[in-house]
C-alpha positions as CSV (number, residue, x, y, z in Angstrom):
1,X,1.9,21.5,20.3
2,X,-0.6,20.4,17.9
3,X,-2.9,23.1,16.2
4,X,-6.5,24.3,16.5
5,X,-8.3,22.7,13.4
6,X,-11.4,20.6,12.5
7,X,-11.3,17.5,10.5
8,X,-14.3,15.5,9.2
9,X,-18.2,16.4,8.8
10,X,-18.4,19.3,11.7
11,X,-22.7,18.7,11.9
12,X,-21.8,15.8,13.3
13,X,-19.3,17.4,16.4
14,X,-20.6,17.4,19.8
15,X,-19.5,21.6,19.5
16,X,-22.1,21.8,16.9
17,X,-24.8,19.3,18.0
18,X,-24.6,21.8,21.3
19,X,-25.1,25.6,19.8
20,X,-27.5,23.9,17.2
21,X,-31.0,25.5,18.5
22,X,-32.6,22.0,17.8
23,X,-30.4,20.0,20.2
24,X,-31.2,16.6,20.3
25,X,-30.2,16.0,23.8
26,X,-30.5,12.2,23.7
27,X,-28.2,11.9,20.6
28,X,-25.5,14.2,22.7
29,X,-26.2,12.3,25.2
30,X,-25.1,8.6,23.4
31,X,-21.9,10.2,22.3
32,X,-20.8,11.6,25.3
33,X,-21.6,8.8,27.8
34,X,-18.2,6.5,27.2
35,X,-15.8,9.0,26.8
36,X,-12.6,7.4,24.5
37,X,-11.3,10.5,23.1
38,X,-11.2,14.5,24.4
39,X,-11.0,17.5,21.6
40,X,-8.3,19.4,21.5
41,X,-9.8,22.9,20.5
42,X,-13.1,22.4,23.0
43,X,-12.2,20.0,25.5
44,X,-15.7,18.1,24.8
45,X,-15.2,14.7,25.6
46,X,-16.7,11.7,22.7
47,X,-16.8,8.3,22.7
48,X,-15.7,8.0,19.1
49,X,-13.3,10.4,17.2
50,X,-15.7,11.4,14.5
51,X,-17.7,13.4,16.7
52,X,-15.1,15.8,17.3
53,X,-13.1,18.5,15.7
54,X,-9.5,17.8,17.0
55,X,-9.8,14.3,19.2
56,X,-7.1,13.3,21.2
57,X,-7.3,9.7,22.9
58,X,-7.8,10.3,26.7
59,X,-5.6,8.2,28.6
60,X,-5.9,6.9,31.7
């Protein structure tokens, strides 16, 4: 099973762009809208890897 853990620069996670209290909606929404990859710890859903804290490739 693979473990709970955050790799790269966590401001730019879709976790923290959501609890940050100056959300900028339209920047969540540009990551989020072509979902490639799915976290492992949040199940938040990215288009790229980067913006999450333990991505797993969502297959179809």
């Amino acid at each position: 099973m693979k473990e709970n853990s955050c790799t790269g620069e966590h401001s730019d996670h879709v976790c923290q762009l959501i609890v940050n209290r100056n959300k900028d909606i339209d920047k969540i929404k540009d990551i989020v809208k072509n979902p490639n990859f799915i976290c492992f710890n949040c199940a938040r859903v990215a288009e790229n890897k980067e913006n999450l804290c333990n991505p797993m490739p969502i297959e179809d």
